[in-house]
gemmi code that builds the backbone of each chain (N, CA, C; Angstrom):
import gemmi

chains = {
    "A": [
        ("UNK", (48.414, 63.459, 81.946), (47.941, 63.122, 83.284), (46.855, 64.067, 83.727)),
        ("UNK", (46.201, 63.775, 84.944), (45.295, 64.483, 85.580), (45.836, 65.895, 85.893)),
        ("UNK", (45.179, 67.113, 85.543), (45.371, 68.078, 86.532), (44.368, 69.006, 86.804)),
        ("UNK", (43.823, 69.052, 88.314), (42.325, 69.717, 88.468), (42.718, 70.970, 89.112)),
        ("UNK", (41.741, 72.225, 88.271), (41.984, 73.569, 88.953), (40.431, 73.619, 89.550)),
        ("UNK", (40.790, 74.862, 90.795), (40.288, 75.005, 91.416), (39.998, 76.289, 92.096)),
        ("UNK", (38.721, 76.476, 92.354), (38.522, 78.324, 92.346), (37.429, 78.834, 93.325)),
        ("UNK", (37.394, 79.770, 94.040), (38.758, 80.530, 93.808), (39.336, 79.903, 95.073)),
        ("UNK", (40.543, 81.030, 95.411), (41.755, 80.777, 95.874), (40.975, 80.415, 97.304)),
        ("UNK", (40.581, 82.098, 97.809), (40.458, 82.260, 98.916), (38.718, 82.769, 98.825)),
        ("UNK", (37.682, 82.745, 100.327), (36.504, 82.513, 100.120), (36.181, 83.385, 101.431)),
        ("UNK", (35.294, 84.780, 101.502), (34.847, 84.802, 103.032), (33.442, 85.220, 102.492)),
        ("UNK", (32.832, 84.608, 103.692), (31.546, 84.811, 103.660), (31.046, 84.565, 105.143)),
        ("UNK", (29.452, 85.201, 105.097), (28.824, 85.593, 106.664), (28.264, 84.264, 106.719)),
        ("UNK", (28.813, 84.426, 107.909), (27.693, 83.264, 108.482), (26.579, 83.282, 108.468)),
        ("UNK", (25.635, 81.696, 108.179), (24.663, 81.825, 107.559), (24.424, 81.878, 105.621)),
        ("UNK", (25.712, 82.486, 105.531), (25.538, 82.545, 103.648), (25.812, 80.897, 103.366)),
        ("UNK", (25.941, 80.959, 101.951), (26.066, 80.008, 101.277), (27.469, 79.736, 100.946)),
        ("UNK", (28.120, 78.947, 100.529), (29.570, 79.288, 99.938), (29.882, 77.918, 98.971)),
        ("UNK", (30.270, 78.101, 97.497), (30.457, 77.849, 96.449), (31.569, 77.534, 96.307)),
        ("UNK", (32.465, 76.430, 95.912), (33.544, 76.242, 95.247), (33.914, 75.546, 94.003)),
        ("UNK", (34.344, 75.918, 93.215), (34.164, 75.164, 91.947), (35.774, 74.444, 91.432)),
        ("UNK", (35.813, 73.239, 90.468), (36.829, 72.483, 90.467), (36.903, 72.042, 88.987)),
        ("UNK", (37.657, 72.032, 88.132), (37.707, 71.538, 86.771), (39.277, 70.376, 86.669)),
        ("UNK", (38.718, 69.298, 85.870), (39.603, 68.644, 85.435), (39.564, 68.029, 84.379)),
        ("UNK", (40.607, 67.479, 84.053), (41.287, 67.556, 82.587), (41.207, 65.685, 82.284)),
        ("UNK", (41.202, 65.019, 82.980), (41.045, 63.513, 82.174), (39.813, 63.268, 82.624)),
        ("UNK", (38.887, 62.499, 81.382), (38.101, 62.003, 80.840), (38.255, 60.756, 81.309)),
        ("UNK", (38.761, 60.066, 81.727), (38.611, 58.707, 82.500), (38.699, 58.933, 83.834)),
        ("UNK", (38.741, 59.730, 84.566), (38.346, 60.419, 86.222), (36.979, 60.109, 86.202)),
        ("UNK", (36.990, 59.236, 87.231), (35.608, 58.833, 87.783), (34.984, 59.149, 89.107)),
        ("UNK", (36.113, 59.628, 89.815), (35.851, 59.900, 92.099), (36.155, 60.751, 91.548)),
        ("UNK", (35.268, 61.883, 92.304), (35.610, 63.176, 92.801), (35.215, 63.700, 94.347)),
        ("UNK", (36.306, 63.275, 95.416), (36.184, 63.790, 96.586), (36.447, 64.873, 96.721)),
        ("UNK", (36.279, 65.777, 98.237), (36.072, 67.096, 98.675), (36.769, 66.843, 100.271)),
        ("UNK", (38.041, 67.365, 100.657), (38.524, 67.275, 101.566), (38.536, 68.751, 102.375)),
        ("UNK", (38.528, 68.610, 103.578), (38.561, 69.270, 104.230), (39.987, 69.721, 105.455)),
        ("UNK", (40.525, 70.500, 105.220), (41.914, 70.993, 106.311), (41.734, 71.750, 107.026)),
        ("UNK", (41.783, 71.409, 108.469), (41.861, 72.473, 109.791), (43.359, 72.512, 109.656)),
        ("UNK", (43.131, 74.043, 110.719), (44.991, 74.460, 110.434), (45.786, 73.675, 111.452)),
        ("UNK", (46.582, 73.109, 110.757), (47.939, 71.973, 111.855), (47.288, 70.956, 111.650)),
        ("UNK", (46.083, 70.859, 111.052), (44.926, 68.922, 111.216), (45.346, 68.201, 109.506)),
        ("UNK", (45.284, 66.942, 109.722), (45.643, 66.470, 108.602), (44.176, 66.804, 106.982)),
        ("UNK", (44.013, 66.709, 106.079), (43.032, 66.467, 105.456), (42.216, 65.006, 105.216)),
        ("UNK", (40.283, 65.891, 105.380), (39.734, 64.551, 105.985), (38.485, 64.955, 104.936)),
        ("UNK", (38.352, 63.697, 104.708), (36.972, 63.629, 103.569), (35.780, 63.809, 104.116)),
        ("UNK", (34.765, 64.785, 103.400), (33.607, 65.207, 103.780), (32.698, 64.839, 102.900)),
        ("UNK", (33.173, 64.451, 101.727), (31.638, 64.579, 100.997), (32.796, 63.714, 99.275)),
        ("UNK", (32.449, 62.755, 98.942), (32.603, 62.196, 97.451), (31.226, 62.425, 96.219)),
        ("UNK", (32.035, 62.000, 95.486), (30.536, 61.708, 94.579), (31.660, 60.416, 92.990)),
        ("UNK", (30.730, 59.582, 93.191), (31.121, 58.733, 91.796), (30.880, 59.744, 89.986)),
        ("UNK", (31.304, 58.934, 89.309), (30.832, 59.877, 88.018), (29.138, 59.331, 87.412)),
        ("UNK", (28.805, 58.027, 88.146), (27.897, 57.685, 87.802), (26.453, 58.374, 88.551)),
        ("UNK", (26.860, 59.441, 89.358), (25.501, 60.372, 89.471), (25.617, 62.060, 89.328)),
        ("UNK", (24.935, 62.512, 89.332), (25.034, 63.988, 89.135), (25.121, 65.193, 90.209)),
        ("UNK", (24.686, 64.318, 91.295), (24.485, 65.488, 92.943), (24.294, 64.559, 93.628)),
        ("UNK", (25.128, 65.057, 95.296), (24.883, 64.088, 96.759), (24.869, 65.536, 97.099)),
        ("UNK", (24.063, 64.928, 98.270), (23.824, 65.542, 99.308), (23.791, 65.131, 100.509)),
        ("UNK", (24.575, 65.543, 102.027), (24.614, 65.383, 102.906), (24.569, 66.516, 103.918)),
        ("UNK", (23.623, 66.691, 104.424), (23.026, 67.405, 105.404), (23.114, 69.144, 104.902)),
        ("UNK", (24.371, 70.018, 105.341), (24.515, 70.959, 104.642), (25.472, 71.441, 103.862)),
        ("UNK", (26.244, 70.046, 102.967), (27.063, 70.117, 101.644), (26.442, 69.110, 101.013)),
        ("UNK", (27.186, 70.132, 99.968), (26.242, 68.693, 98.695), (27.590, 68.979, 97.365)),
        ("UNK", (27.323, 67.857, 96.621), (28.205, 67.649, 95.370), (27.965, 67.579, 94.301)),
        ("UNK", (28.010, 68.870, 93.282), (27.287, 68.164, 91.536), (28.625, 68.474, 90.644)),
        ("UNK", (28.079, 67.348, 89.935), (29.010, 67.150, 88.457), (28.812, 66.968, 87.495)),
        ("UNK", (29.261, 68.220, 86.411), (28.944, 68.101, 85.259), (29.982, 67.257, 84.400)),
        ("UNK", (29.851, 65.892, 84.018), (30.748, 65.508, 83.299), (31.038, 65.957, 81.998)),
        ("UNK", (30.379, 66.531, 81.512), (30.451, 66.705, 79.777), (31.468, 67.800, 79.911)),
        ("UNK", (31.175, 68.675, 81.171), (32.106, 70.273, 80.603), (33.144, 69.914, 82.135)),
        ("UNK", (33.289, 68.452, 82.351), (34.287, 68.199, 83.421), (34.955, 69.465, 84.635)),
        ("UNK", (32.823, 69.650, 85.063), (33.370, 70.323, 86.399), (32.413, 69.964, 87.302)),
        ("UNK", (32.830, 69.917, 88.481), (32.354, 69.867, 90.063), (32.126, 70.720, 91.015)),
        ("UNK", (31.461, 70.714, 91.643), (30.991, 71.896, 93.239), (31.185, 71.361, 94.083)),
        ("UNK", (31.418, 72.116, 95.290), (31.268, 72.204, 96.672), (30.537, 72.962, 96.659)),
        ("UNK", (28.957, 72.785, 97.999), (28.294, 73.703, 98.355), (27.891, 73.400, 99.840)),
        ("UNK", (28.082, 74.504, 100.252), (28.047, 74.662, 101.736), (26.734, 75.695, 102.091)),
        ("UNK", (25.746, 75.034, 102.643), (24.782, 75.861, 103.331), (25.037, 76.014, 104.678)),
        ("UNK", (24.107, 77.758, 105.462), (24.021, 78.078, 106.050), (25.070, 77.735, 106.649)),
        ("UNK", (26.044, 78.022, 106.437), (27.754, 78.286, 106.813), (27.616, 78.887, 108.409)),
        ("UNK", (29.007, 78.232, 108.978), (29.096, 78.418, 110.433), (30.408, 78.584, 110.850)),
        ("UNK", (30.876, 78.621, 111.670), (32.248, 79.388, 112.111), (33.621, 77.963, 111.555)),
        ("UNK", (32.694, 77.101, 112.617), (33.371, 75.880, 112.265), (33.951, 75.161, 110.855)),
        ("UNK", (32.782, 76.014, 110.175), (33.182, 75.721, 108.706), (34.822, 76.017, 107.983)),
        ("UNK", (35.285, 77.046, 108.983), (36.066, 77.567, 108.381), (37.887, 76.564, 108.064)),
        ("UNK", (38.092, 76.857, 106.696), (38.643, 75.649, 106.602), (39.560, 76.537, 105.552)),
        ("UNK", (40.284, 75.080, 104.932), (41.358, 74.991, 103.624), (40.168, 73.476, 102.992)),
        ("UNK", (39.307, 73.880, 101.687), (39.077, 73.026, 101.514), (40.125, 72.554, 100.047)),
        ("UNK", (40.067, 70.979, 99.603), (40.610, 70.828, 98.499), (39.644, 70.032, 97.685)),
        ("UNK", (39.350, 69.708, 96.410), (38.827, 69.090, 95.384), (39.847, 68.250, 95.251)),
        ("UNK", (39.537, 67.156, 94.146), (40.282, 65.950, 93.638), (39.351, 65.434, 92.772)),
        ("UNK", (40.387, 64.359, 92.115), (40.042, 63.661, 91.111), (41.109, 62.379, 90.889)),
        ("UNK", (39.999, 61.067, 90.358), (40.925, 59.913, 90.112), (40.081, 59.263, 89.432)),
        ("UNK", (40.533, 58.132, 89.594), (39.780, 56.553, 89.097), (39.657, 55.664, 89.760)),
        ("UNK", (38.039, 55.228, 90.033), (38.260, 53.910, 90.867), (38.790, 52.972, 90.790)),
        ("UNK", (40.077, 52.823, 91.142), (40.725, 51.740, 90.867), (41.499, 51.267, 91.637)),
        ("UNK", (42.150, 50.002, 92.140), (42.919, 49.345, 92.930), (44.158, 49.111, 92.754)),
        ("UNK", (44.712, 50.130, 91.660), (46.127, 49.573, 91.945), (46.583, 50.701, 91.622)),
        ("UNK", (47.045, 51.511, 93.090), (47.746, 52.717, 93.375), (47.869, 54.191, 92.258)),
        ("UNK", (46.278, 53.765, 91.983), (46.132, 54.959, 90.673), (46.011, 56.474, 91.958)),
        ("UNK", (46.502, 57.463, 91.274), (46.901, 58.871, 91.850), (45.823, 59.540, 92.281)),
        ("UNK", (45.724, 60.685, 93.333), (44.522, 61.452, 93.715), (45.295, 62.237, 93.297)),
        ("UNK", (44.758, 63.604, 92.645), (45.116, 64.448, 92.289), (44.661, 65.799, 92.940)),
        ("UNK", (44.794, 66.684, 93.896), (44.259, 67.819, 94.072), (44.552, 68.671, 93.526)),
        ("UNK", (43.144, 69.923, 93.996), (43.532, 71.128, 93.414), (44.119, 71.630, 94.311)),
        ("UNK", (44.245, 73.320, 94.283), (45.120, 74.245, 94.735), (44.496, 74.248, 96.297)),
        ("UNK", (43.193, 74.228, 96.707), (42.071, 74.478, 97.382), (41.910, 75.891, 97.716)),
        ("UNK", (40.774, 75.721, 98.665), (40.428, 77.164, 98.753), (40.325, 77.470, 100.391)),
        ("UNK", (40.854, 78.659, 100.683), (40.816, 79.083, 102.145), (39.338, 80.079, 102.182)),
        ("UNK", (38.758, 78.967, 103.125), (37.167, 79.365, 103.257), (37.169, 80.218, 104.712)),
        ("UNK", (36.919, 81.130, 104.938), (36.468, 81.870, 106.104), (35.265, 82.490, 106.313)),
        ("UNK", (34.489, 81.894, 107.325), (33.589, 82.559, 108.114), (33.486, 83.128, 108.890)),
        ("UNK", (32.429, 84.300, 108.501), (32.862, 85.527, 109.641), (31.471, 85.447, 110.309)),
        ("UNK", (31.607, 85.467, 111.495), (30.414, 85.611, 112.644), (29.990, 87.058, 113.110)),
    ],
    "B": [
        ("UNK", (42.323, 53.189, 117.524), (43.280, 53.045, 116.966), (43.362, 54.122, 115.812)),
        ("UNK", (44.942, 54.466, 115.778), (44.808, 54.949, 114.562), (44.928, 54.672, 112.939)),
        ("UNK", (44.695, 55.425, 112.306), (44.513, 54.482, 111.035), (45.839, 54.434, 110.381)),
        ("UNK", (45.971, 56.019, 110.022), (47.174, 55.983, 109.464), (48.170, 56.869, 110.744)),
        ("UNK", (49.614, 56.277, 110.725), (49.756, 57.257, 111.910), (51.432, 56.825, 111.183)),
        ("UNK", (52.121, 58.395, 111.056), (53.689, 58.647, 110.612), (54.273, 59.151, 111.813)),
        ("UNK", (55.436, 59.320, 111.882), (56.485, 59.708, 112.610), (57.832, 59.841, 112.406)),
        ("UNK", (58.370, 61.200, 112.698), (58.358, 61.823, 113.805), (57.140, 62.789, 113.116)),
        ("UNK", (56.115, 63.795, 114.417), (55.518, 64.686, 114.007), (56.107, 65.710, 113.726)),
        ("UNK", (56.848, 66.884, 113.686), (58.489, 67.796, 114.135), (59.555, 67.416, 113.836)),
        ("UNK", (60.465, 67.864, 112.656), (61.798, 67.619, 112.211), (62.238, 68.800, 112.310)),
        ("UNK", (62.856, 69.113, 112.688), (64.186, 70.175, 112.340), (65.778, 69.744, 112.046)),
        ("UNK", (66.439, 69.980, 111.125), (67.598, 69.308, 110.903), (67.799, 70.682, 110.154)),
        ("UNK", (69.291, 70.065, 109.984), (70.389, 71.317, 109.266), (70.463, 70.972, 107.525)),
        ("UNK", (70.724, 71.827, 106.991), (70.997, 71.349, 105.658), (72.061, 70.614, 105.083)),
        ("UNK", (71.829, 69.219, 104.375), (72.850, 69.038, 104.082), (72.648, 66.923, 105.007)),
        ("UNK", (71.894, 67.718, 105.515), (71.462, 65.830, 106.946), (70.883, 64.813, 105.937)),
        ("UNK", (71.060, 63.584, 106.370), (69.678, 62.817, 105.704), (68.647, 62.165, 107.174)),
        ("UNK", (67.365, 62.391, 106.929), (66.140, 61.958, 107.567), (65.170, 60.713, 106.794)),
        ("UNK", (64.619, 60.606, 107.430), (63.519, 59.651, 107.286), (62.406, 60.007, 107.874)),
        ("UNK", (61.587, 59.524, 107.431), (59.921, 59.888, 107.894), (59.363, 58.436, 107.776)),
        ("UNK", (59.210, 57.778, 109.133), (58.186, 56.594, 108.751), (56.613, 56.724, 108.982)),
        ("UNK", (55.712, 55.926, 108.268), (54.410, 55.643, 107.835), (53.567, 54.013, 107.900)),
        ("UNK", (52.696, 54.168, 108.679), (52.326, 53.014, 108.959), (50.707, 52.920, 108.644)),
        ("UNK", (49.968, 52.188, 108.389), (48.231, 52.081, 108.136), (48.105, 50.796, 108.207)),
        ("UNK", (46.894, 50.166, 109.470), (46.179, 49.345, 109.733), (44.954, 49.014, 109.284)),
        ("UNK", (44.858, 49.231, 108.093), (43.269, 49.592, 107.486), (43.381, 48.375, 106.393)),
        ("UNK", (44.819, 48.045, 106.404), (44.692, 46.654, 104.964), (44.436, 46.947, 103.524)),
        ("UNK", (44.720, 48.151, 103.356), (44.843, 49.069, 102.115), (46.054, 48.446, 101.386)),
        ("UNK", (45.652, 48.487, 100.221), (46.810, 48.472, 99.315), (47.585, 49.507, 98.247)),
        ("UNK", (46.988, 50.618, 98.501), (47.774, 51.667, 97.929), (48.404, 52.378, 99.096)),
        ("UNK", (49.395, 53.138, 98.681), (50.042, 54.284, 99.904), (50.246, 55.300, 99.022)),
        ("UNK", (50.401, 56.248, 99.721), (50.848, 57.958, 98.783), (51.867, 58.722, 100.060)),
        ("UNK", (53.263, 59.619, 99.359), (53.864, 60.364, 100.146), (53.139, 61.491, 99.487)),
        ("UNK", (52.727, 62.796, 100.096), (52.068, 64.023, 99.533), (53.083, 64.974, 100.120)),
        ("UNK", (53.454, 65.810, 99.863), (54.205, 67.508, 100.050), (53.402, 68.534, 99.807)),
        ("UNK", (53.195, 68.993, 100.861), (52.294, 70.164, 101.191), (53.161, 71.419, 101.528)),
        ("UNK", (53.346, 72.270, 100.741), (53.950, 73.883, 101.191), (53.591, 74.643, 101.537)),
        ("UNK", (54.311, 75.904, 101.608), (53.819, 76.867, 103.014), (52.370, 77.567, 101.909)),
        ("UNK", (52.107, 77.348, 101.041), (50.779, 77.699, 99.879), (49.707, 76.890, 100.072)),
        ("UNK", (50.186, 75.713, 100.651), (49.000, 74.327, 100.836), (48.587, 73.545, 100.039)),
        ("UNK", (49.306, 73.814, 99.029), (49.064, 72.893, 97.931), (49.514, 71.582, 97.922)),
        ("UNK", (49.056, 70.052, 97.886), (49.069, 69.408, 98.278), (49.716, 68.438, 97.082)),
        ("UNK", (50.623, 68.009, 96.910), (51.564, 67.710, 95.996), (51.731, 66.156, 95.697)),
        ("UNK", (51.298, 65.494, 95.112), (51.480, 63.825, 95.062), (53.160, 63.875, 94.835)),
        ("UNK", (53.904, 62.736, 96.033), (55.434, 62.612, 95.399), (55.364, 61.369, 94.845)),
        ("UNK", (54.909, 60.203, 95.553), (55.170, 58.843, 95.341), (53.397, 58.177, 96.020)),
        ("UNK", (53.606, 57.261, 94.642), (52.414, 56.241, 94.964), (52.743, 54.442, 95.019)),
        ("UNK", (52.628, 54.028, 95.695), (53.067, 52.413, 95.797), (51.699, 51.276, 95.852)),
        ("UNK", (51.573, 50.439, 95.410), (50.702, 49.717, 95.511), (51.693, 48.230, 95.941)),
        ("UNK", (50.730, 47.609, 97.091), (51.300, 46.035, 97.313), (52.935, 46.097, 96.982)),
        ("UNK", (53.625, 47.665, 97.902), (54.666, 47.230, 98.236), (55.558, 47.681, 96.965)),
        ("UNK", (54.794, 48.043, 95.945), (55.404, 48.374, 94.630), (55.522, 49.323, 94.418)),
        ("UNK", (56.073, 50.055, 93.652), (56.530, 51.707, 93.067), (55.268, 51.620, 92.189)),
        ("UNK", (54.560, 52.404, 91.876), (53.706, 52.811, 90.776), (53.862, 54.299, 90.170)),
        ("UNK", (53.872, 55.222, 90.836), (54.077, 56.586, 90.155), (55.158, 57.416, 91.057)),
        ("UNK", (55.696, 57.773, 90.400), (56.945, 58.173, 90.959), (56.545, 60.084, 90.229)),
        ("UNK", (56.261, 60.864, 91.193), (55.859, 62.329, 89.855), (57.080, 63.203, 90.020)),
        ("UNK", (58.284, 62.778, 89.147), (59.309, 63.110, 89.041), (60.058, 64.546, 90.669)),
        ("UNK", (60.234, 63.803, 91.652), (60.587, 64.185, 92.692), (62.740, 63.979, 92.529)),
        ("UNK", (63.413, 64.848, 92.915), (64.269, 64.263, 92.953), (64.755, 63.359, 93.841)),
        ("UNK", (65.778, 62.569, 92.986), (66.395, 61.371, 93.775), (66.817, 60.892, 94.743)),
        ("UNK", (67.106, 62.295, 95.364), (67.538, 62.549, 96.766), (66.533, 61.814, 97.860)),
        ("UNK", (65.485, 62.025, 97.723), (63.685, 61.099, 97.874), (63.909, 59.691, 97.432)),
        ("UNK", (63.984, 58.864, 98.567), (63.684, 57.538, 98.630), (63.307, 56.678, 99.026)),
        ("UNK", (61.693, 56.317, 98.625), (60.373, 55.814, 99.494), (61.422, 54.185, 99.612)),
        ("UNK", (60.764, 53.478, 100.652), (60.795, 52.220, 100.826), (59.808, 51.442, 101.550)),
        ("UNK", (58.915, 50.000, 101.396), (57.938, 49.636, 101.349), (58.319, 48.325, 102.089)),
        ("UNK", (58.869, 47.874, 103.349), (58.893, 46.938, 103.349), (57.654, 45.784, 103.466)),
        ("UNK", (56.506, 46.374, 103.640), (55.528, 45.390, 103.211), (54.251, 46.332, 102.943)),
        ("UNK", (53.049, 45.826, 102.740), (52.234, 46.904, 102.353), (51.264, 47.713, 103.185)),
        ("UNK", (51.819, 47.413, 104.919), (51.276, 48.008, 105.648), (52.373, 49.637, 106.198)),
        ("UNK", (53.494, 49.547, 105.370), (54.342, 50.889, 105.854), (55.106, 50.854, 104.564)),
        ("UNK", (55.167, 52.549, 104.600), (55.568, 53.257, 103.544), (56.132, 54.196, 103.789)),
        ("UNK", (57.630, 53.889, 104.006), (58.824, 55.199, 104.832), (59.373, 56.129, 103.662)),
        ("UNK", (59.803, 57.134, 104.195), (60.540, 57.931, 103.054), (61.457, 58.674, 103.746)),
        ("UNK", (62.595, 58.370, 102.852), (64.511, 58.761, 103.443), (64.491, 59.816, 102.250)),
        ("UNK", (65.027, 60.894, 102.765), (65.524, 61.978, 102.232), (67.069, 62.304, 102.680)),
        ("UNK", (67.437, 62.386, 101.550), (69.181, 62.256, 101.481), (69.585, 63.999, 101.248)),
        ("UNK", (70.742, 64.414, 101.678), (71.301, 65.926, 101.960), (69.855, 66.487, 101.622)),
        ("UNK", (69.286, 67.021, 102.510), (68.218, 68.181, 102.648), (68.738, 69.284, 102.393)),
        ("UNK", (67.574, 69.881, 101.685), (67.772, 71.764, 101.395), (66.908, 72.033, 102.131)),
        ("UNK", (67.036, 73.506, 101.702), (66.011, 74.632, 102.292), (64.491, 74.101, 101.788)),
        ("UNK", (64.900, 73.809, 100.398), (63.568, 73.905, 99.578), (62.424, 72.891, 100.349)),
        ("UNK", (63.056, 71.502, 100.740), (62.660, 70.354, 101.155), (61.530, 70.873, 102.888)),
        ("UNK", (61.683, 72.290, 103.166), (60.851, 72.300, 104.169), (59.382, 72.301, 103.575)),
        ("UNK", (58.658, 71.879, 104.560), (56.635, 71.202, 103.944), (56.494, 70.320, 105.022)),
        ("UNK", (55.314, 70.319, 105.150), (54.696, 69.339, 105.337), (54.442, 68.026, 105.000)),
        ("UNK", (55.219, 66.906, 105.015), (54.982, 65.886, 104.402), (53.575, 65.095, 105.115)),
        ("UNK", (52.757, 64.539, 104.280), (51.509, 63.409, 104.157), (51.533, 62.471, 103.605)),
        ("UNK", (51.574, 61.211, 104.649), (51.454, 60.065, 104.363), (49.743, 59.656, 104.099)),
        ("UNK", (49.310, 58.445, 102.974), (47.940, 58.296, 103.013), (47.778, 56.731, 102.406)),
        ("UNK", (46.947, 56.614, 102.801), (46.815, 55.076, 102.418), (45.161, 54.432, 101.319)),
        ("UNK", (44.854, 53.919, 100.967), (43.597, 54.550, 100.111), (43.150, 52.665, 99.773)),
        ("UNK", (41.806, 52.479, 99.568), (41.722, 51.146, 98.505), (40.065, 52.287, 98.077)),
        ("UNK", (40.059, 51.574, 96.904), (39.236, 52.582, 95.736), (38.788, 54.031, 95.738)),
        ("UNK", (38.610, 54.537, 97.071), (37.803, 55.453, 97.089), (38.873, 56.013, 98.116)),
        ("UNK", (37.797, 56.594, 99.249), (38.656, 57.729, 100.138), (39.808, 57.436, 100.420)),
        ("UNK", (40.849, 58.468, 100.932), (42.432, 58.548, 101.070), (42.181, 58.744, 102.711)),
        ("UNK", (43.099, 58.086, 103.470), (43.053, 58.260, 104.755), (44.307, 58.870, 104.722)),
        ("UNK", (45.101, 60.136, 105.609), (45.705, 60.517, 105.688), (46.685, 60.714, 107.223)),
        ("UNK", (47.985, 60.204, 107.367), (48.316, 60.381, 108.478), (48.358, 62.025, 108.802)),
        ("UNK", (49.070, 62.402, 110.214), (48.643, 63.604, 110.958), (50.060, 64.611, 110.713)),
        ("UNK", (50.653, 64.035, 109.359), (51.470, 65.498, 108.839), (52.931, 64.869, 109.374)),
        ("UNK", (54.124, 65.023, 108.876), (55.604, 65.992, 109.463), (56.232, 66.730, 108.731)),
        ("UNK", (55.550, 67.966, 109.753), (56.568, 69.182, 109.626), (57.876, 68.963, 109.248)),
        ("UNK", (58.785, 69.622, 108.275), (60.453, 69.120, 108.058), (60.724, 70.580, 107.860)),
        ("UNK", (61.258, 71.071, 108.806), (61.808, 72.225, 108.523), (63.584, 72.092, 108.830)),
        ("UNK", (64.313, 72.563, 107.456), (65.829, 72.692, 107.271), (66.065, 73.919, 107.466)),
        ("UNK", (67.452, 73.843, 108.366), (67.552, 74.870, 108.634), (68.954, 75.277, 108.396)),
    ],
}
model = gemmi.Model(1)
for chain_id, residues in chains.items():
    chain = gemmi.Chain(chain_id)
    for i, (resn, *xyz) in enumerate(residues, 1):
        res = gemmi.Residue()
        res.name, res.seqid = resn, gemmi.SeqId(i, " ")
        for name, pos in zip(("N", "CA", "C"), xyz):
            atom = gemmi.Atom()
            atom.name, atom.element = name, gemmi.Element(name[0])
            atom.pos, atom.b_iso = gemmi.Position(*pos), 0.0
            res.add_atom(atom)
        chain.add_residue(res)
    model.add_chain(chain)
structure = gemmi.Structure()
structure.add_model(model)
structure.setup_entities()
């Protein structure tokens, strides 16, 4: 079965920096790779996907690349802001319609310091 | 409206009780997921159902017993609770792509 790690644990950085998260997984038929986002007590909420059929999205100041061959993925967060500060998680699945599994990673506790 | 929305938000029970957690989504999805989230945050697939059906079950014990009466709700009865069983449970509902997620219950045994 699927199982995606995810690194690192925990993340602080200044506001204004950049901040990096990286995600590896293990099946070769994983095609979605979303990027969720957790406020503390808030449920987790999708910020940013990417299919396997492109290599980088970008939306405003995150973006998503994937290397399929060495089956890994980013989160990247520019010019980081307070608000940013989160529990993010990675995942992995298959597009598919009949109750195929999301799998997360461990995620990472991102903090920004102002 | 909400999309996905479970209840109760807040459990506290004694060890040893059985509870339920119901789950509901208006979105016309046909997958559902129960997730277990611990005090680490790690976000745990228990049970996946499609159209009302069992599909992955990731070896949870038995005590855990989702029920589907149609494919817009996806409840889960937990029989004599432990300690261990406190988390966060997440309900989510999904068709190909993003997972919508209800707003958490806390289950803390006490």
């Amino acid at each position: 079965g699927e199982n995606v790690e995810q690194h690192p644990s925990t993340l602080s950085v200044q506001e204004g920096d950049s901040a990096v998260i990286k995600c590896t997984y293990s099946d070769s038929a994983s095609n979605y790779f979303p990027w969720y986002k957790q406020e503390l007590g808030k449920r987790p909420q999708l910020i940013i996907d990417i299919r396997s059929n492109v290599g980088e999205k970008k939306d405003q100041r995150i973006a998503v690349t994937l290397n399929k061959t060495a089956k890994h993925f980013s989160l990247h967060i520019t010019e980081t802001q307070p608000e940013d500060s989160a529990v993010y998680f990675c995942a992995a699945s298959r597009w598919v319609e009949y109750g195929n599994k999301l799998v997360f990673g461990a995620g990472t506790i991102l903090r920004v310091k102002s | 409206d909400t999309a996905v929305s479970q209840t109760p938000k807040y459990l506290v029970t004694q060890m040893g009780n059985d509870k339920s957690i119901k789950c509901e989504q208006n979105l016309g999805h046909d997958t559902m997921y129960w997730y277990k989230q611990d005090s680490k945050k790690f976000l745990k697939i228990m049970f996946s159902y499609n159209n009302k059906e069992l599909i992955i079950n990731e070896t949870v014990p038995n005590r855990f017993s989702p029920k589907s009466p149609d494919k817009a709700h996806l409840n889960l009865h937990i029989n004599s609770l432990e300690l261990g069983d406190s988390a966060v449970y997440f309900c989510a509902s999904r068709r190909g792509g993003e997972a919508f997620f209800g707003q958490g219950t806390r289950l803390t045994v006490v």
